[in-house]
N, C-alpha and C positions, 0 to 999 in steps of 0.2 A: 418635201424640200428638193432640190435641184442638187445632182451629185457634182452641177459644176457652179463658178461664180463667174458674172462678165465680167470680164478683164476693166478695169476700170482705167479711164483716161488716165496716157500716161505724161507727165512733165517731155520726156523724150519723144515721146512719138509712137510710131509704126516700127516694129522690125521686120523686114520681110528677108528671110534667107531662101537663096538660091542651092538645092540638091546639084549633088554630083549623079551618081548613080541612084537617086529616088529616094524619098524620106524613108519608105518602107524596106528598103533595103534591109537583112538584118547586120549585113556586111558595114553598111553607112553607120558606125557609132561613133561617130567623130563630133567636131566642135559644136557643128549645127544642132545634133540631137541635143548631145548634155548642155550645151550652154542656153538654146534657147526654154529647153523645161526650168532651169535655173530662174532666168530672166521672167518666163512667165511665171512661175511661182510668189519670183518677189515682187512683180511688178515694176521690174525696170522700165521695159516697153511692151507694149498691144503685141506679140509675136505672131506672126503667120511665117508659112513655108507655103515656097512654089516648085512642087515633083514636077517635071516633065514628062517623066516615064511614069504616072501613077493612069492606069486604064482610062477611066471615068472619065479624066479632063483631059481630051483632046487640044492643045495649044490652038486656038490663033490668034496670031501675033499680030494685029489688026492694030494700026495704031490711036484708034476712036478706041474713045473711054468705051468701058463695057464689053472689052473683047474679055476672052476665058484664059485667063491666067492659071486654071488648076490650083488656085490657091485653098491652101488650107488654114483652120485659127488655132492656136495655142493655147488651151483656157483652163487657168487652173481650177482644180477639184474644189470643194466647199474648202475642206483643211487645210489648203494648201501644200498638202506633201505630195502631191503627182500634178500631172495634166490629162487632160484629153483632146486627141487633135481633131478637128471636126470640119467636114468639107464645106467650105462655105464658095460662091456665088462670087463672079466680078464684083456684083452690084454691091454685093456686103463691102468688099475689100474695097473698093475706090469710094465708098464712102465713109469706113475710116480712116482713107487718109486725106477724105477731102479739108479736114480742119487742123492734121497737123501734120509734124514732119516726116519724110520717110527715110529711116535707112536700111539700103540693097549691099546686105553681107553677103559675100560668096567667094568662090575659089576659083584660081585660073582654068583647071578645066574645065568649067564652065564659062570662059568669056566669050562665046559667042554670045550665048544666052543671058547672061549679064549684061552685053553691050544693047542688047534688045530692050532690055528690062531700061537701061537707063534710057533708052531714046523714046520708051511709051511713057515713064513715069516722070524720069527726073527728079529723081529723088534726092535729099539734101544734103547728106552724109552719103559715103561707097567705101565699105569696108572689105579690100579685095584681099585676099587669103593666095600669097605663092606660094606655089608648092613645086613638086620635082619637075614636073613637067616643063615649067618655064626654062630648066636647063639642058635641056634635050635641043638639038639644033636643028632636031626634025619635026618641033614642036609643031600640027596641024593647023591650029588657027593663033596663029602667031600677029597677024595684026590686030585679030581683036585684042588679044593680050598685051598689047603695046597699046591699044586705044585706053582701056582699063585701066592701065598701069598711070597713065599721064592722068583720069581723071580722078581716081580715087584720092580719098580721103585723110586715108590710112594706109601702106601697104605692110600685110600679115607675113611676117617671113616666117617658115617651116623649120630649115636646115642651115648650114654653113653656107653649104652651094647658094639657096637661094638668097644668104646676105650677100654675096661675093656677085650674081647676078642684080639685084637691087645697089649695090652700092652705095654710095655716102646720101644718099635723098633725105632728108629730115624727115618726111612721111614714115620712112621703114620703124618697124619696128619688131624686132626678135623674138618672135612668141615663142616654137620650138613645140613639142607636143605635150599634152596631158593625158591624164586619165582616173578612174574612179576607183580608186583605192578599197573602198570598202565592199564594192563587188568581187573582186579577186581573192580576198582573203578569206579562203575555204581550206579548212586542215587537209592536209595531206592522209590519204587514206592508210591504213598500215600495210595492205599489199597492195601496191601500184598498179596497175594495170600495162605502163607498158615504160618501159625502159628509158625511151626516147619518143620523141614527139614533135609534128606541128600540126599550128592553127591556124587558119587565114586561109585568103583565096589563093590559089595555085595559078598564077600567070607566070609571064615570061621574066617574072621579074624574078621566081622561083629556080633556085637549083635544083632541079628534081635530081639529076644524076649522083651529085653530093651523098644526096640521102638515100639513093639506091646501093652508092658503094658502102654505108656506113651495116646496111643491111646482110651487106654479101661478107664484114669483115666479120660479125657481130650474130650470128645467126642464131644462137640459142638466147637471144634479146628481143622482144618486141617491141615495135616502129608502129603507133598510134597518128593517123594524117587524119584531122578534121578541115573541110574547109569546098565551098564550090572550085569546079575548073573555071577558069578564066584568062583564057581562048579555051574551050575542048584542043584535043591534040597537043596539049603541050610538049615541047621535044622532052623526051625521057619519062613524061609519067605513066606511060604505057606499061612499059617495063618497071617501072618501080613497082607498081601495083600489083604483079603475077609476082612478086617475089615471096616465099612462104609466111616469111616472121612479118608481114606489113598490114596493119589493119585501115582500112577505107572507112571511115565512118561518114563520108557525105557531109556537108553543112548541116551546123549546130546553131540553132539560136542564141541568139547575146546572153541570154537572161540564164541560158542549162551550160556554157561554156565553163564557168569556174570552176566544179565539180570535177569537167571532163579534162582541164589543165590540172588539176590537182591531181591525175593519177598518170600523171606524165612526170618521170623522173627528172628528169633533162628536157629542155625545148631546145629547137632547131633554127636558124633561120639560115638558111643557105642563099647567099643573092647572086643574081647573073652580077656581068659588069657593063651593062648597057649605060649607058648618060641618065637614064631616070632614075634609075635601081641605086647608082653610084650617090644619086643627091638627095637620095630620101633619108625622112628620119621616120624610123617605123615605129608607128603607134604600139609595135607588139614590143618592143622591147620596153616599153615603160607597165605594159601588161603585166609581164613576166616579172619584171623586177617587184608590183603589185602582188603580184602572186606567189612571192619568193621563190620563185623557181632559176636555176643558174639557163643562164641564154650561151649555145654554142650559134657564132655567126660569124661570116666572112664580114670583115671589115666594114665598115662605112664611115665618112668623116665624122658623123653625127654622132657614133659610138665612142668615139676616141675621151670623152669626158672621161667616160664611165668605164675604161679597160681594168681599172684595178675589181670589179665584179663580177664584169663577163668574163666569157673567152672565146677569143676573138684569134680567128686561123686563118690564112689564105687557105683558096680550094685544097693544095694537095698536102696541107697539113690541117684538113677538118676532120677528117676519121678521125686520128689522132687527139685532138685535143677533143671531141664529143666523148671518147672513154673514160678523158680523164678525170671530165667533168663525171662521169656516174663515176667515178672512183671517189670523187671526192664526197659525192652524194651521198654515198652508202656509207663510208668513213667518218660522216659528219663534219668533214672538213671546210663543203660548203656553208651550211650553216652558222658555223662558228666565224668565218672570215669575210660573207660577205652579203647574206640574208639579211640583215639587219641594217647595213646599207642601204640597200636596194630598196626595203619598206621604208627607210627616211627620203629617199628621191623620190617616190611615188608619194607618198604625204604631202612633198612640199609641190606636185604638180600634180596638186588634185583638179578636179573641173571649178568648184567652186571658187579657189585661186583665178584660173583663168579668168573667168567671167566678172570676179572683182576687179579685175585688173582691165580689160575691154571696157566695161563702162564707164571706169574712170578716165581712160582713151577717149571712148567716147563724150564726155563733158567737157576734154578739152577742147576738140574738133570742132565740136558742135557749137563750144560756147557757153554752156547749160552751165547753171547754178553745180557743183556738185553734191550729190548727194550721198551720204553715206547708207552701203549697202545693208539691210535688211536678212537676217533670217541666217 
């Protein structure tokens, strides 16, 4: 028997999502991953992904059918409780969607690639996902992202900022972020490993210096940092990393992460205040609330819901409130006031939430009979 099943014709159609930084990323866990395993599992839509950056499939953007999209299929397992992604062939892909609809989901940083994708396929639905970038006024491909914007579908808003950039449009719609609840919830070990902590990539969106000072205030404490550089040279991680109590564990896979936040007393998020950094909503924060862990982080609008959980400092009062969060820690303070919290917001914005709620978007859009979700 086949560990996998053909994805059986769907009433919807084609999904095809567009990667940001590569399906394989292990950094990429965002809507695309969990919502289209979701989607393929139940059979909402046929799901494929198109990597740019995945080796094998060299793009050309050829606008004759039959050019190499690097397209990949979504196919669920016999039981349907996984999938497996599997590289398929132009030829495969443009012949399922020679007979039905397609929809080209994807995200502002990728609207060049998006705007390509719409002028080879023409697809019938465009579910475009803003995100912080659209509010950066240095934004690089700013006209694709204005071509995008006027033809989609749907527009996917991230944060505050990016409702306040979309504005009153009938199109918008507030999505805001998710995540997978029952990944995260791994007992906290009885001796921690380290004090304080982050996870995630290290870009410029990163305070490194924050968590250098918090290092030099706090020395007989250990400072656990999982995560790739992105740029190398970031200002300050140089330094932060020769400091004694600071452990470098490199990038962790998605899947051995929980564990390694689990023996993180406190998490970190220290943000620069650049125009992107200022209008994100960070996926890690809906993590961390997942994983009970209290979050020290410099402001962001997107936080402001949820200040009665976190704790929330400008830079030169973040030493400061990261102690008092492990005070609270060790005290059981946190627990008692705000842990229990934070696991009812992560419940309520699980992935499967999301993607019920997408589809149902998607049947108004589209038109489609609605159907009630499966599984």
């Amino acid at each position: 028997m086949s560990e996998y099943v053909t994805a059986a014709p769907s009433a919807r159609g084609v999904m095809l999502l567009m990667a940001i930084f590569g399906w394989r990323d292990d950094k990429l866990v965002d809507s695309f991953r969990h919502t289209a395993r979701i989607w393929a599992r139940r059979g909402d839509f046929d799901v494929w992904f198109l990597d740019p950056w995945y080796p094998q499939h060299p793009l050309d953007w050829s606008l004759a059918e039959g050019g190499d999209l690097g397209a990949h299929h979504v196919v669920p397992t016999a039981d349907r409780r996984d999938v497996i992604e599997t590289p398929a062939t132009s030829a495969d892909f443009y012949d399922a969607i020679r007979h039905a609809p397609l929809t080209l989901y994807g995200q502002s940083y990728s609207a060049t690639l998006m705007r390509i994708l719409d002028q080879v396929l023409a697809p019938d639905v465009i579910l475009y996902q803003v995100l912080e970038d659209a509010c950066d006024p240095a934004m690089a491909n700013r006209a694709d992202h204005d071509v995008m914007r006027a033809r989609a579908s749907l527009l996917l808003s991230i944060s505050p900022a990016t409702d306040r950039h979309l504005g009153s449009d009938p199109r918008v719609v507030q999505l805001g972020q998710y995540v997978d609840p029952d990944h995260w919830r791994v007992p906290a070990p009885a001796s921690p490993r380290w004090a304080f902590g982050f996870f995630g990539n290290f870009t410029d969106w990163i305070d490194c210096r924050l968590i250098a000072d918090l290092a030099r205030a706090c020395p007989t404490e250990r400072i656990g940092l999982v995560g790739p550089f992105r740029p190398e040279g970031l200002d300050g991680l140089a330094e932060l990393l020769q400091l004694p109590n600071v452990d470098y564990l490199g990038p962790v896979a998605h899947a051995e992460l929980p564990p390694v936040v689990a023996s993180m007393e406190v998490c970190l998020l220290p943000r620069t205040q650049s125009p992107r950094s200022l209008a994100c909503n960070p996926l890690k924060l809906y993590e961390c609330m997942a994983a009970g862990k209290p979050l020290v982080a410099t402001p962001l609008e997107a936080m402001q819901a949820y200040a009665d959980i976190l704790y929330l400092a400008p830079p030169q009062n973040f030493v400061a409130e990261a102690q008092r969060a492990l005070t609270d820690v060790r005290s059981g303070q946190f627990a008692l006031t705000r842990q229990e919290v934070g696991w009812s917001v992560a419940r309520e914005r699980s992935w499967a939430s999301r993607t019920n709620r997408l589809t149902a978007l998607w049947d108004e859009v589209a038109g489609a009979a609605t159907a009630p979700a499966a599984g």
